[in-house]
C-alpha positions in Angstrom: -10.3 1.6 -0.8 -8.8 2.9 2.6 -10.4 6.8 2.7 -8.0 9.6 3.4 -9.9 9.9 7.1 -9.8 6.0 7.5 -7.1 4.3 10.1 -6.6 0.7 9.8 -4.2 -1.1 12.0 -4.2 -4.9 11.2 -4.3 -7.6 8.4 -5.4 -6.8 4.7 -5.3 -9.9 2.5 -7.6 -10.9 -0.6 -7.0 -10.9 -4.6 -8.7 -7.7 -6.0 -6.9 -4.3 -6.2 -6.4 -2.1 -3.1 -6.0 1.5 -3.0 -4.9 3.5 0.5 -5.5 7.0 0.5 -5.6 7.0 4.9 -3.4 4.9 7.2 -2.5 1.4 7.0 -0.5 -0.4 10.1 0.5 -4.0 10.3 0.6 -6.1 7.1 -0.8 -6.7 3.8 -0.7 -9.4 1.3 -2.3 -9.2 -2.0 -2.6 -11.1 -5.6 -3.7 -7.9 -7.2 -2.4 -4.4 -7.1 -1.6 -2.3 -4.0 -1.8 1.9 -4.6 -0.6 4.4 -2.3 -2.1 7.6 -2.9 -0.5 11.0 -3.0 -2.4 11.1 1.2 -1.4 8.1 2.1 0.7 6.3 4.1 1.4 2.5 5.0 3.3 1.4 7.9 3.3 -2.5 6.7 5.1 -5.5 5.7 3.6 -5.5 2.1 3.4 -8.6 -0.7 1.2 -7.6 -4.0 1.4 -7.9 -7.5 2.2 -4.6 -8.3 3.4 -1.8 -5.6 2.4 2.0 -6.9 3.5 4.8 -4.2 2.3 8.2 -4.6 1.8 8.6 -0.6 4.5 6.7 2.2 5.4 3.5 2.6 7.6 2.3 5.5 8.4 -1.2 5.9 9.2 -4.0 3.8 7.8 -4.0 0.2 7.8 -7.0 -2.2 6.2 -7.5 -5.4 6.2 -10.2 -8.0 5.9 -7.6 -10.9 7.1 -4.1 -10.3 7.3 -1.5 -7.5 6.3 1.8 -8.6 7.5 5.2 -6.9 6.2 8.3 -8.0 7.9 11.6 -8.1 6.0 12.9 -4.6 6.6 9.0 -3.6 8.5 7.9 -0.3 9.4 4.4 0.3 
């Protein structure tokens, strides 16, 4: 989990579920599910299982089951 006070500019990569509810720059690559909470926002070239995105997400998004966005959602 990324806090909603947490900035993280960088590389996130790994195979268990990740949740952002601060700020993410740079690029993440998952096997397991990436969340974007309603606070959060991702500036990222992103590759996960499954993309849910409550919060922001600019950049490119790819998933190799489903993108989510929910109704507050920007992608």
């Amino acid at each position: 989990m990324i806090g909603p006070k947490t900035q993280l500019k960088g590389e996130i990569s790994g195979s268990e579920a990740v949740l952002v509810e601060g700020l993410v720059e740079g690029t993440i690559r998952i096997s397991g599910p990436l969340r974007i909470g309603p606070g959060g926002k991702v500036k990222a070239t992103v590759s996960a299982q499954s993309v849910v995105v409550a919060g922001e997400l600019v950049g490119d998004c790819q998933a190799t089951d489903r993108v989510e966005i929910e109704a507050a959602g920007r992608l």
